[in-house]
C-alpha positions in Angstrom: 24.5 -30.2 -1.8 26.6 -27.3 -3.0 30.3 -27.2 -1.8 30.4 -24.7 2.0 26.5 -25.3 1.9 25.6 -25.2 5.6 22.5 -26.1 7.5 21.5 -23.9 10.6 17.9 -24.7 12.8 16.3 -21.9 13.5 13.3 -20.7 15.2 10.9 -19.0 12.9 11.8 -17.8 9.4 10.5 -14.8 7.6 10.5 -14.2 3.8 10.5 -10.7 3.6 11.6 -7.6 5.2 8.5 -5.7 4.3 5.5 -4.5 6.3 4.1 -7.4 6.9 7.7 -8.9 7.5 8.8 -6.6 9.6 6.0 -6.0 11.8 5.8 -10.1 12.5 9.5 -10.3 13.3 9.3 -7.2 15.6 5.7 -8.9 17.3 7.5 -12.3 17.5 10.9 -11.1 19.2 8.9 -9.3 21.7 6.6 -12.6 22.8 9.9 -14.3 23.6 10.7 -15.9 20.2 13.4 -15.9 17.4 12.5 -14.8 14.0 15.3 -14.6 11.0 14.1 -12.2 8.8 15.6 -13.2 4.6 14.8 -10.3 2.3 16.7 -9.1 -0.8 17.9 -5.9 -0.1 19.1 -6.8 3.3 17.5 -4.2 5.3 13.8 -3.9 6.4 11.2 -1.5 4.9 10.6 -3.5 1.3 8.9 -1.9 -1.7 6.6 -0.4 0.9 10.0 1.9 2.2 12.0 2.4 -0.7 9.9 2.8 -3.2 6.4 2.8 -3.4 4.9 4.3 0.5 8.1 6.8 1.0 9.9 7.1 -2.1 7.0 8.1 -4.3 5.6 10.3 -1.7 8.8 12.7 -1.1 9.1 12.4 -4.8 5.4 13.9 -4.9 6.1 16.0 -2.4 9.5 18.0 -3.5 8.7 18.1 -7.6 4.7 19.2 -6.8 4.5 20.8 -3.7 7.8 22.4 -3.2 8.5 22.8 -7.1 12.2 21.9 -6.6 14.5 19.9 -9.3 14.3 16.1 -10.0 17.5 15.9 -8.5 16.7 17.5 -5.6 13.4 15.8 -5.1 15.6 12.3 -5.1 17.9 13.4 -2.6 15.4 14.6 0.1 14.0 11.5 -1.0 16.7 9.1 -0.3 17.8 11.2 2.7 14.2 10.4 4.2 14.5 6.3 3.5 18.3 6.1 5.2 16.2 8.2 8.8 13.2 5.3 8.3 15.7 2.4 6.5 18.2 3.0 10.4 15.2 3.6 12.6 14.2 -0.5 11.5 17.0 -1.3 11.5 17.7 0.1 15.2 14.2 -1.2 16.2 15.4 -4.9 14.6 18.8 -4.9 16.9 17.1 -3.9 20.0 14.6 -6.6 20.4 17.1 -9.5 18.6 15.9 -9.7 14.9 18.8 -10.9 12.5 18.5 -10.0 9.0 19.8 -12.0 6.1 20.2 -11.2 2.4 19.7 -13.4 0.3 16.5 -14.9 -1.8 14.7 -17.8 -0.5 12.8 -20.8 -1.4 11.5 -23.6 0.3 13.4 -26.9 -0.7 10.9 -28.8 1.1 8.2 -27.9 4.0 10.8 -27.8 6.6 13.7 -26.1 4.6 14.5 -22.6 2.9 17.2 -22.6 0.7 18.7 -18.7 0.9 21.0 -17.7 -1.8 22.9 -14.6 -1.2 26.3 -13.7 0.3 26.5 -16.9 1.4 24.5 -20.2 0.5 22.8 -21.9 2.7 19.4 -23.6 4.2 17.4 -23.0 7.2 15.9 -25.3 9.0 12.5 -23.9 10.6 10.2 -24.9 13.3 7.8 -22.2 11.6 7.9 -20.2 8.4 6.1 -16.7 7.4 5.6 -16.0 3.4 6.0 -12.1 3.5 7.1 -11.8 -0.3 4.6 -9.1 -1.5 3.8 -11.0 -4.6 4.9 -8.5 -7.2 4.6 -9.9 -10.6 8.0 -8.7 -12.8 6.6 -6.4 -15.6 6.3 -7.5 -19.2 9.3 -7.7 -21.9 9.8 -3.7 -22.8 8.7 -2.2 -19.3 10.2 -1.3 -15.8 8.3 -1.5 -13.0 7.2 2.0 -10.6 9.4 0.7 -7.8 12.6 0.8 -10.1 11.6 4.4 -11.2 10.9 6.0 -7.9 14.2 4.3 -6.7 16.3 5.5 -9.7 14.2 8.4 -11.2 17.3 9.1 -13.2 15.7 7.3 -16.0 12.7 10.1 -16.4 13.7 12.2 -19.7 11.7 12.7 -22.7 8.6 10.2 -23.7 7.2 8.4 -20.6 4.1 5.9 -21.2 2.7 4.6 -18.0 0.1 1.8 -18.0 -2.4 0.8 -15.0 -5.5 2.5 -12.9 -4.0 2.2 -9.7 -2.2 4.5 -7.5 0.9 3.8 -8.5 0.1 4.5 -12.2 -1.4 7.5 -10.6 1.6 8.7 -8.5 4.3 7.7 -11.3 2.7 9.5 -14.0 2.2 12.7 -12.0 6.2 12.2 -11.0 7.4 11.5 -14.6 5.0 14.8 -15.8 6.8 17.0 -13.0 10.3 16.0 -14.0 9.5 17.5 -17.3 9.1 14.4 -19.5 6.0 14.2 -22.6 3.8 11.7 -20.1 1.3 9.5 -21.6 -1.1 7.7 -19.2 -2.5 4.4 -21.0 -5.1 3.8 -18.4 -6.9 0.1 -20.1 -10.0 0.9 -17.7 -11.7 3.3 -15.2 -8.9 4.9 -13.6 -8.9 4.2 -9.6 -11.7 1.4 -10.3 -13.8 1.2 -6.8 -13.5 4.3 -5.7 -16.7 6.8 -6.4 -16.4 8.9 -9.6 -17.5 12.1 -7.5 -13.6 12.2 -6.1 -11.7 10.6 -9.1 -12.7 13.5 -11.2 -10.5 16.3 -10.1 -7.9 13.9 -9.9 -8.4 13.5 -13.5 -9.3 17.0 -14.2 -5.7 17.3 -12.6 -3.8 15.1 -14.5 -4.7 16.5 -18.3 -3.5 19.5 -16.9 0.3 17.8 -16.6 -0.1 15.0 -18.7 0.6 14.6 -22.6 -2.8 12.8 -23.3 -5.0 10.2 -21.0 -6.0 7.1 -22.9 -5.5 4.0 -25.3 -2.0 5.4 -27.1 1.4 3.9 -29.3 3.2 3.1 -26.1 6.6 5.7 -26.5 10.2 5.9 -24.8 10.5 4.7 -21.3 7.6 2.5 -20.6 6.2 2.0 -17.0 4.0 -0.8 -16.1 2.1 0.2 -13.4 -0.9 -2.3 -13.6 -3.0 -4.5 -10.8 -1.3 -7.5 -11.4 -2.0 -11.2 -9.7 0.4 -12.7 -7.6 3.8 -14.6 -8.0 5.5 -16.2 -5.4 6.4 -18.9 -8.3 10.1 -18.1 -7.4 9.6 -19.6 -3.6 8.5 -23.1 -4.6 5.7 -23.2 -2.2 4.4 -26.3 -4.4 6.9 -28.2 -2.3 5.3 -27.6 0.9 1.5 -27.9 1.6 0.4 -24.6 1.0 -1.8 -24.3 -1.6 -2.1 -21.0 -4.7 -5.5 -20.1 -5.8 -6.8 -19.7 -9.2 -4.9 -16.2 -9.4 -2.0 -16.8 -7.8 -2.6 -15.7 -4.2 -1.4 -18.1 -1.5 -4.4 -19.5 0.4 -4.7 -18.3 4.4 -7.2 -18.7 6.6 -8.1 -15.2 9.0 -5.5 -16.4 11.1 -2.8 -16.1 8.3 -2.4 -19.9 8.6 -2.0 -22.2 5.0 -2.8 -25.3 4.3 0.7 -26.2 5.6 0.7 -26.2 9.5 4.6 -25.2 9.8 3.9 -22.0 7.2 2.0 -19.0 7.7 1.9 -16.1 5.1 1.1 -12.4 4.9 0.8 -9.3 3.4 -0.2 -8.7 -0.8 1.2 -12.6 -1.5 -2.2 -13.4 0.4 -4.1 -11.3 -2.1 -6.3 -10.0 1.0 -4.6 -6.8 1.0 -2.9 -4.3 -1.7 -1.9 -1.8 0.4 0.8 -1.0 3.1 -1.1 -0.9 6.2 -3.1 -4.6 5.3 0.4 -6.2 5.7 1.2 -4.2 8.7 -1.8 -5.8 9.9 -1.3 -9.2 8.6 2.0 -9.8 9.8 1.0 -8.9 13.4 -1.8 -11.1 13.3 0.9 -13.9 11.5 2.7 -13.2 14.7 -0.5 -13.7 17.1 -1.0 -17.2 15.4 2.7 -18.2 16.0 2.4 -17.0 19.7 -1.0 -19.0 20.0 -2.8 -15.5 20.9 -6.2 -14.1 19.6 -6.2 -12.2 16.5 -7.5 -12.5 13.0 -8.1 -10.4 10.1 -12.0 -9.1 9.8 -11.7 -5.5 8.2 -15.3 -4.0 7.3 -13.4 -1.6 5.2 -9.8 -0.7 4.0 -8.6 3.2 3.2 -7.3 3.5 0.1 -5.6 6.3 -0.7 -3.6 8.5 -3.5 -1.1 11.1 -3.4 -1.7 12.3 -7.0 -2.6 15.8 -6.8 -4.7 16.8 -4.9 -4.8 13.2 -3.1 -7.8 11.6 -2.3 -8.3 9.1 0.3 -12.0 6.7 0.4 -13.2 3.8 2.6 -16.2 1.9 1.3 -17.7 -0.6 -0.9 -16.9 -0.6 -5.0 -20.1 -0.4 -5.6 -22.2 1.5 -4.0 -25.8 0.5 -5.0 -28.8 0.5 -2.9 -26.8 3.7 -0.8 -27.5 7.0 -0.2 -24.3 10.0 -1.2 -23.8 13.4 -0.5 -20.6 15.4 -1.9 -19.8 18.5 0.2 -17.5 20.9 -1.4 -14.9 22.1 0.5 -15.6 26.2 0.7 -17.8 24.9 3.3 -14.2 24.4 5.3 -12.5 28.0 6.9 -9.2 25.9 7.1 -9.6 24.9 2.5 -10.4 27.9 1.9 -7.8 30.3 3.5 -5.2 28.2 2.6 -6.8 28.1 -1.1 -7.3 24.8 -1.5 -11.3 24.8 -1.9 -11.8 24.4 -5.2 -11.1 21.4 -5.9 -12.2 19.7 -2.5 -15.3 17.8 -1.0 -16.0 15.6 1.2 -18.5 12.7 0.3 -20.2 9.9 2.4 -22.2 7.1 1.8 -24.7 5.2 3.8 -27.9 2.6 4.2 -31.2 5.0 3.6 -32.9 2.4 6.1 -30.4 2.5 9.5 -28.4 5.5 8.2 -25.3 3.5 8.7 -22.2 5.2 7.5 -21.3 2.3 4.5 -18.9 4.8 3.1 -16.2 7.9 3.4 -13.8 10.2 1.7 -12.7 13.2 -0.1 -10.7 14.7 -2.3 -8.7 17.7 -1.9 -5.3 18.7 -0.4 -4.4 16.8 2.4 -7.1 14.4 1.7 -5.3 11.3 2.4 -4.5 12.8 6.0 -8.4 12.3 6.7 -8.3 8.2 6.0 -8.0 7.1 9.4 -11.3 8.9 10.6 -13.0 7.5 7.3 -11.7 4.3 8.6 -13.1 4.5 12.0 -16.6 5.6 11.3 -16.7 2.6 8.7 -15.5 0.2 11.3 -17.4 1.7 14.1 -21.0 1.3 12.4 -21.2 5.1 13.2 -24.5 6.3 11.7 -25.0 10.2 9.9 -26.8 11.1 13.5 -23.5 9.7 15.2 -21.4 12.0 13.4 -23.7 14.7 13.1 -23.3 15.1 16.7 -19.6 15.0 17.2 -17.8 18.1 18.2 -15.0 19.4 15.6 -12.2 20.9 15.9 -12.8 24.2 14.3 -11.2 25.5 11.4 -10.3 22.0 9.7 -11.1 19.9 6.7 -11.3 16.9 9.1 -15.4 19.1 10.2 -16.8 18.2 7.3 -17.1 14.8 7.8 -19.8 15.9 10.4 -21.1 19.0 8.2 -21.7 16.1 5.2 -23.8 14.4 8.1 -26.2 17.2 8.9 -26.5 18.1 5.0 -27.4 14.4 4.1 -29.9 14.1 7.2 -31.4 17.5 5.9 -32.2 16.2 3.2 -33.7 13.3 3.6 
């Protein structure tokens, strides 16, 4: 044992302040329990808050909406993560959450090991794996998190590698701080999402961007690829969880492992990339702990980007044996006198047979602000006469989701 090494019991241990972290904790200390929240950075939000869900997005925002200076851009950026970073942090207080920083790792299935300002280990009656599950980047490369938190680094050749989001979002970032940007794509960018709204994404970045494509990877290098998951630094091989073939840590839809004192949630689950699945995951983490109701059966996720123009879709990958229709967007009033119609259209997706709504999104300015109601007729089974007859609010962009309806039930 290491000298001033101490042992505390505790209730229910969290590792991770994230999404999924956070919204656990604040679920757990509100059905009467006592969760410790270990996270790195010592303050709720993770990746999620200071990097990749806010701090890219007010990046995106101030260099290619308002046009304003890198510098700037950070500070607005920063100024908006302290207002979210205090509001968790005043949330946390009020209903009893302690935060620790520190890392963590399980010395054995009832023990965490937290190394930090102080070394010590936790005793837990229950545990919640909220890591994220980033993988570190390869030798030569920095990560999109460490950009967007210290965009300082953006000057001259940028190469940025991945088809994701974040490749995406980092790329158009790098491009509007005025550096030579290189996107090294190795694949379909946005794979899953319908090619009808990738391409004016696309069309948008060789606009800004150097070249797009296989290239001799120059100055600062940012690897922005899909990786697998590694939670190797938590020694979960010491408990009875158990890692699949890719990394992921195995939960049932009750966020329960193999290990009956140790639940887990968010992207180290591999169920979910994306923000809002840990939100989700870590309440329904929560449920499991306070012997509730609740388990994770999504039809269909959002995903979104905020690359310019942003697109937002919710469906299938593939979408074979379905029925599309693309509506451009100077069918909207609201695109086209703010002059945003050009590039803009709505597209759906759905069963020829039941006329089921399988799929939902667009393109366009604003475009990720429609997600939810993409969401909700996926989830709701809503079929093209369903939202045919809905009543819109009149002049928006949100209409054509109904307008797609009637065209694709003209047609058939």
């Amino acid at each position: 044992m290491v000298v001033g090494e101490f042992t505390e019991d505790v209730d229910i241990v969290i590792l991770g302040g994230g999404p999924a972290g956070y919204a656990a904790a604040f679920a757990l200390a509100q059905g009467g329990r006592a969760p410790v929240v270990v996270d790195g950075r010592g303050a709720l939000g993770g990746t999620c808050l200071f990097a990749g869900c806010i701090g890219s997005k007010t990046l995106l925002h101030g260099l290619c909406d308002r046009k304003v200076a890198l510098d700037a851009a950070h500070t607005a950026s920063k100024q908006a993560v302290t207002t979210l970073s205090a509001g968790l942090a005043a949330q946390a207080k009020s209903l009893g959450v302690r935060v620790m920083k520190g890392t963590a790792r399980f010395a054995d299935r009832r023990t965490i090991q937290v190394a930090g300002e102080t070394v010590g280990r936790l005793r837990f009656k229950r545990a919640i794996v909220c890591a994220g599950g980033w993988s570190a980047p390869e030798d030569g490369c920095v990560s999109p998190s460490s950009v967007i938190e210290d965009p300082s680094c953006l000057s001259g050749d940028v190469t940025v590698l991945g088809t994701t989001s974040d490749a995406l979002e980092c790329a158009a970032i790098a491009a509007a701080a005025g550096c030579q940007v290189h996107l090294d794509p190795g694949g379909d960018v946005l794979p899953g999402v319908p090619r009808e709204l990738v391409k004016p994404i696309e069309r948008g970045l060789q606009k800004t961007l150097a070249g797009m494509g296989p290239c001799d990877r120059k100055g600062l290098i940012v690897d922005a690829r899909e990786h697998n998951g590694d939670v190797s630094h938590l020694d979960v091989h010491v408990t009875e969880a158990v890692l699949n073939d890719a990394g992921w840590i195995e939960v049932s839809d009750t966020m329960q492992t193999a290990d009956t004192r140790i639940l887990a949630a968010g992207r180290c689950t591999g169920r979910s990339m994306w923000a809002g699945g840990a939100l989700r995951m870590g309440a329904i983490a929560a449920s499991t702990v306070l012997k509730r109701h609740d388990a994770w059966d999504p039809v269909a996720e959002p995903r979104t980007t905020w690359c310019p123009p942003g697109l937002a879709w919710c469906g299938p990958d593939n979408l074979e044996g379905l029925q599309t229709i693309a509506v451009p967007w100077g069918f909207s009033g609201q695109a086209v006198l703010r002059g945003v119609a050009g590039s803009g259209r709505t597209m759906l997706a759905w069963d020829p047979d039941s006329g089921v709504v399988k799929g939902a999104g667009a393109v366009g300015e604003g475009a990720t602000e429609l997600a939810e109601a993409f969401m909700l007729a996926i989830e709701l089974a809503a079929t093209l006469e369903d939202l045919a007859a809905c009543v819109p609010s009149h002049p928006t962009r949100a209409e054509l989701l109904g307008e797609a309806a009637r065209q694709a039930m003209t047609a058939q």
